[in-house]
C-alpha positions in Angstrom: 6.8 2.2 2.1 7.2 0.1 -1.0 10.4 -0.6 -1.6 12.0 0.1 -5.2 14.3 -2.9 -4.5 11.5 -5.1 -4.7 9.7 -4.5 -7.9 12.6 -3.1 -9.6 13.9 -6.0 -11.2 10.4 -6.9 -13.2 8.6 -3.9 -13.3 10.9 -0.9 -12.9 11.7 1.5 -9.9 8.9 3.1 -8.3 8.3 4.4 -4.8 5.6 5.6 -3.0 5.1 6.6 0.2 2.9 5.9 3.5 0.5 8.6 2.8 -0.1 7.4 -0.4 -2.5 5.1 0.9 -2.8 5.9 4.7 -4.8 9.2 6.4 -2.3 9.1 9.9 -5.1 10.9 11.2 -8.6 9.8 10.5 -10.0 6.4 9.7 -11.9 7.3 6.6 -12.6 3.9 5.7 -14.8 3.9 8.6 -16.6 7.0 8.6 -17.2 6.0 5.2 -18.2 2.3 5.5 -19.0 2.5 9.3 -17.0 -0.5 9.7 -14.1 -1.0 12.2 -11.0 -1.9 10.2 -10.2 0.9 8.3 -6.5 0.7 8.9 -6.1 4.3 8.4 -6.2 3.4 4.1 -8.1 6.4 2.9 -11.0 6.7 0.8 -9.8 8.3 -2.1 -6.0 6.9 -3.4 -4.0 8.5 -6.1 -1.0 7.3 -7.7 1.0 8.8 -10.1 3.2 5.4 -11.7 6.4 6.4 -13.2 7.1 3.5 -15.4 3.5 3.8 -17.1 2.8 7.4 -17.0 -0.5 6.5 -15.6 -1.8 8.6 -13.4 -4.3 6.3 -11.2 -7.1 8.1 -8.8 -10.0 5.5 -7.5 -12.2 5.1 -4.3 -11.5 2.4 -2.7 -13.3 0.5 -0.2 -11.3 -1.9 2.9 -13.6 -2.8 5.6 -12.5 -6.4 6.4 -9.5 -9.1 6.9 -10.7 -11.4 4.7 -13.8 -11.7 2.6 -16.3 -9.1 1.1 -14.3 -5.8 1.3 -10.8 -7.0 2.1 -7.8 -6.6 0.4 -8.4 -7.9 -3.2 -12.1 -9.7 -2.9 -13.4 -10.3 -6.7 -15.2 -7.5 -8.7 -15.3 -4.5 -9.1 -11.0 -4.5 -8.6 -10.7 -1.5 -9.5 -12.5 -0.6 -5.9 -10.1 -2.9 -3.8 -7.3 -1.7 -1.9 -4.5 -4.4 -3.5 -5.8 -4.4 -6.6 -6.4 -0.3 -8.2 -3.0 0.5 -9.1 -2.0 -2.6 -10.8 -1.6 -2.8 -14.5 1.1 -5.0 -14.7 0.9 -7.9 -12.4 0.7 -11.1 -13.4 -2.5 -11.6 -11.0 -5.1 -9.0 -9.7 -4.8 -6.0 -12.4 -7.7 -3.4 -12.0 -9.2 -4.1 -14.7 -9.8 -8.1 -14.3 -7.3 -8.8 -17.2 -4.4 -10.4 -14.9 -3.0 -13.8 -17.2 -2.7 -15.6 -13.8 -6.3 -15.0 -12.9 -7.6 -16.2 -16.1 -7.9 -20.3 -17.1 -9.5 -21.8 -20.0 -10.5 -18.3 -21.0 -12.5 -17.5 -17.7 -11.7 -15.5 -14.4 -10.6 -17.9 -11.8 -8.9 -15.3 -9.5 -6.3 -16.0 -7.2 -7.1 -16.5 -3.7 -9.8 -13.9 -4.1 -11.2 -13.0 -0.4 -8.1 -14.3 1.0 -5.7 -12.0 4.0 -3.0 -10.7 1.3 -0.4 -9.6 3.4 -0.2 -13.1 5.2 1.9 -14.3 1.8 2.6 -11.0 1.0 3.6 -8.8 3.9 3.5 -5.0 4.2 6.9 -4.6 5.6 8.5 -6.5 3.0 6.9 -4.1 0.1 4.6 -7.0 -0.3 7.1 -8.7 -1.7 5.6 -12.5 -2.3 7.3 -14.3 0.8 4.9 -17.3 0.5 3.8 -16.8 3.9 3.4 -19.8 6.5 2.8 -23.0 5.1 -0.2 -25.0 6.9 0.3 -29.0 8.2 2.1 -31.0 6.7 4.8 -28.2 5.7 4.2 -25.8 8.6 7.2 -27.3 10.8 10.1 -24.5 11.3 12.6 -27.1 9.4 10.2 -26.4 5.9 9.5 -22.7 7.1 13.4 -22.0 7.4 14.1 -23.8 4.2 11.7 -22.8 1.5 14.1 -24.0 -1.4 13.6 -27.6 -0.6 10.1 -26.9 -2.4 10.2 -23.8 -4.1 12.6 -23.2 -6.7 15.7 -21.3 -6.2 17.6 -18.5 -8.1 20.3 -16.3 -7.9 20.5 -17.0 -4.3 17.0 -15.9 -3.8 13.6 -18.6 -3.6 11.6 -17.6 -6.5 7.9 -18.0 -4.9 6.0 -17.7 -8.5 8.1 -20.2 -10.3 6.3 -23.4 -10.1 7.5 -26.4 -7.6 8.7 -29.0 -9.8 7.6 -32.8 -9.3 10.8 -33.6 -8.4 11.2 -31.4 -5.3 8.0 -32.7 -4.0 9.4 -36.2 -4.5 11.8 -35.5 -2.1 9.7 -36.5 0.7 6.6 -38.1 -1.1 8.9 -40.6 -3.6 8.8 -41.1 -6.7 5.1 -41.6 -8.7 4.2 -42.3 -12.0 4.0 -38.9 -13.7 -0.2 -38.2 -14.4 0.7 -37.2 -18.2 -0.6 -38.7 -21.7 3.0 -39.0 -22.7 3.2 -43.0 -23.4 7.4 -42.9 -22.8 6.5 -41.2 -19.0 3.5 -43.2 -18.7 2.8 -46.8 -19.6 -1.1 -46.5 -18.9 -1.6 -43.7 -21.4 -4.8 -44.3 -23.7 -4.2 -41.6 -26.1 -7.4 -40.0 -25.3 -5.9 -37.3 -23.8 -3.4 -34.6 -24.2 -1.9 -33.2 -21.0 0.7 -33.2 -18.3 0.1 -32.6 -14.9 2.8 -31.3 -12.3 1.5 -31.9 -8.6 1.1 -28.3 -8.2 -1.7 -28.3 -10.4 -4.0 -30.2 -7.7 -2.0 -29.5 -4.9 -1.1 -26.3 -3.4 1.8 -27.6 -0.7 1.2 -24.0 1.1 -2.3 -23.5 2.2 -5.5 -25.6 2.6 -8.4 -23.7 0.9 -12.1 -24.4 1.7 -11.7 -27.4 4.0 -10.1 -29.3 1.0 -7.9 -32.0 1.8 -4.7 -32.9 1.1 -4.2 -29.2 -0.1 -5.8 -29.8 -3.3 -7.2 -26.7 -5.3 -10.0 -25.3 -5.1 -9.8 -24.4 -8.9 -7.9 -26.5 -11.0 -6.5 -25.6 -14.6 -7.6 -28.9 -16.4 -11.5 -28.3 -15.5 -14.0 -29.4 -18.0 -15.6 -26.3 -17.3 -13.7 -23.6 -16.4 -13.8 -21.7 -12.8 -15.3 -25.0 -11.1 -15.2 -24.8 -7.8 -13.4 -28.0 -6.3 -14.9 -29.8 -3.0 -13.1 -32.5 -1.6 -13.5 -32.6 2.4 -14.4 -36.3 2.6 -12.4 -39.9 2.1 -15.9 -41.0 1.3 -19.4 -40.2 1.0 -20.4 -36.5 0.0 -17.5 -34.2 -0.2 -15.7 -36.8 -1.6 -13.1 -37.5 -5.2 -16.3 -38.3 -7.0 -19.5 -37.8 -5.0 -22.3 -37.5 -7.5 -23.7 -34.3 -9.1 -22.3 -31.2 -9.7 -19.7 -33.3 -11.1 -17.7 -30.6 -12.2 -16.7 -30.1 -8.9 -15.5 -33.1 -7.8 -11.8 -34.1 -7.9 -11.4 -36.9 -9.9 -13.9 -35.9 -12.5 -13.8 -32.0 -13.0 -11.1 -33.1 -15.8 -12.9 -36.0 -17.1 -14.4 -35.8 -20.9 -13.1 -38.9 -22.8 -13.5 -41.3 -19.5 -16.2 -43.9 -19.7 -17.7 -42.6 -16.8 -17.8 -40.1 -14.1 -17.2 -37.1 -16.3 -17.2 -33.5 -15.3 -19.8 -32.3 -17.9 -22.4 -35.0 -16.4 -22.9 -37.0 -18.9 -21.2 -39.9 -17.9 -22.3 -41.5 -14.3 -20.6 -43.9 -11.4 -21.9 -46.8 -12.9 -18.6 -48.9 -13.7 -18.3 -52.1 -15.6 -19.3 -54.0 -13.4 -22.9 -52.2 -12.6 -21.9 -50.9 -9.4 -22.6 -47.4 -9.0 -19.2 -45.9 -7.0 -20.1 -42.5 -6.7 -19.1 -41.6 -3.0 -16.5 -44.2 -2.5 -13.1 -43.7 -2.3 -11.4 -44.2 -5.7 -7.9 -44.3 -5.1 -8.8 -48.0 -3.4 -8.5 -48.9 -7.4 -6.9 -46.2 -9.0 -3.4 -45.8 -7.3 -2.4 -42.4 -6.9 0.9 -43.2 -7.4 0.4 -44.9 -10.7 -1.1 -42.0 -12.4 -4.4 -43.2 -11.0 -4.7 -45.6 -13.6 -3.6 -49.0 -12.0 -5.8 -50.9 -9.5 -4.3 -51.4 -6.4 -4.8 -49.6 -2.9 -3.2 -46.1 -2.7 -0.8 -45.1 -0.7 -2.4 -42.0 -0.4 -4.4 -42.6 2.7 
């Protein structure tokens, strides 16, 4: 059952119950999809929401774990299991129009294709728990004590608040803040106008697509939106800045002002000095913990 406990707070008191969404007796997902992992969620959902007035009836379709037909896996939403009664989340509305899925004005989702209930689990009224993390953060002193990262309130870790740099600096020390701010960073060139938190490339949680070091697979500061990040590889491809699509490289899927190695591909990994560094591995000269803008080798390993 969802609890009214848990989505009271933000969105008013609602409950439904089991039936709502499960057949106890048939697995009509199956007989529909002739698939095997029906969960008993019917076919057909209704939900009557008493905070909108809406009155929401949709087929749905939930044939897998993960991937095409799981909980919440891209469009149509309005067909997904997770996703047909919402109309006032802050990600996965029905109707594509969530804030938090949107960036640069186009859908980047979030975690579209992904096991919901493994951050969000069913018992809990899929109340955002933030799930396991993965390696580094997976040992049971970080899964016991979520508020040394997440942010705390009332008593209660808030999992949609972002982390702040300086609880990620509890472990990792302290870096030159990657912002165009001159009074927080020396290096700035004025070129730019931003401030990036390490939550913005990193997600401290969960690896996504073979990435490494948790970084995103979609970042907010993309040249062009919705780019799909691939990072896998120190050096060579899958690497910070490999070559072509550019846009989906690290290090240059932000760059538009650089003097080379930008995400829109005009600029290339030719440097100063007529080398061509595409596939090496960048942080040997820019120090990730000097905003990336200082040579020296990283520590970042």
């Amino acid at each position: 059952m969802h609890s009214s406990i848990v989505v009271g707070a933000k969105y008013g008191n609602w409950d439904t119950s089991c039936t709502t969404c499960h057949n106890p007796h048939q697995q009509e997902q199956n007989l529909a999809y002739k698939t095997t992992y029906g969960k008993y969620i019917k076919e057909y959902i209704c939900f009557d929401n008493p905070v909108t007035g809406l009155n929401i009836q949709e087929f749905v379709k939930f044939t897998a774990p993960t991937g095409t037909g799981s909980f919440a896996d891209g469009v149509p939403y309005n067909e997904n299991v997770c996703e047909m009664c919402h109309t006032q989340t802050n990600h996965h509305r029905r109707d594509g129009s969530a804030p938090g899925d949107a960036k640069g004005g186009s859908y980047v989702g979030h975690f579209d294709g992904k096991k919901c209930t493994d951050c969000h689990p069913h018992a809990d009224g899929f109340y955002p728990s933030g799930g396991v993390a993965q390696s580094p953060h997976n040992t049971a002193f970080f899964n016991s004590n979520c508020q040394l990262c997440h942010v705390e309130s009332g008593g209660r870790v808030d999992f949609s608040a972002k982390i702040p740099d300086t609880n990620c600096q509890r472990c990792h020390g302290e870096r030159d803040a990657h912002t165009s701010d001159p009074a927080r960073n020396e290096f700035a060139t004025g070129n730019y106008t931003y401030s990036i938190m390490c939550v913005d490339c990193h997600d401290p949680m969960i690896s996504v697509e073979g990435n490494r070091k948790l970084l995103r697979p979609q970042i907010e500061f993309s040249v062009i939106p919705g780019s799909n990040v691939v990072n896998t590889k120190r050096i060579g491809p899958g690497s910070l800045a490999d070559g072509p699509p550019r846009n989906e490289n690290i290090c240059e899927t932000c760059h538009a002002n650089t003097s080379h190695n930008k995400g829109d591909g005009t600029g290339n990994g030719v440097h100063a000095d007529g080398i061509n560094y595409d596939g090496a591995y960048c942080m040997l000269c820019h120090d990730h913990n000097k905003s990336f803008m200082v040579p020296g080798t990283s520590a970042e390993e």
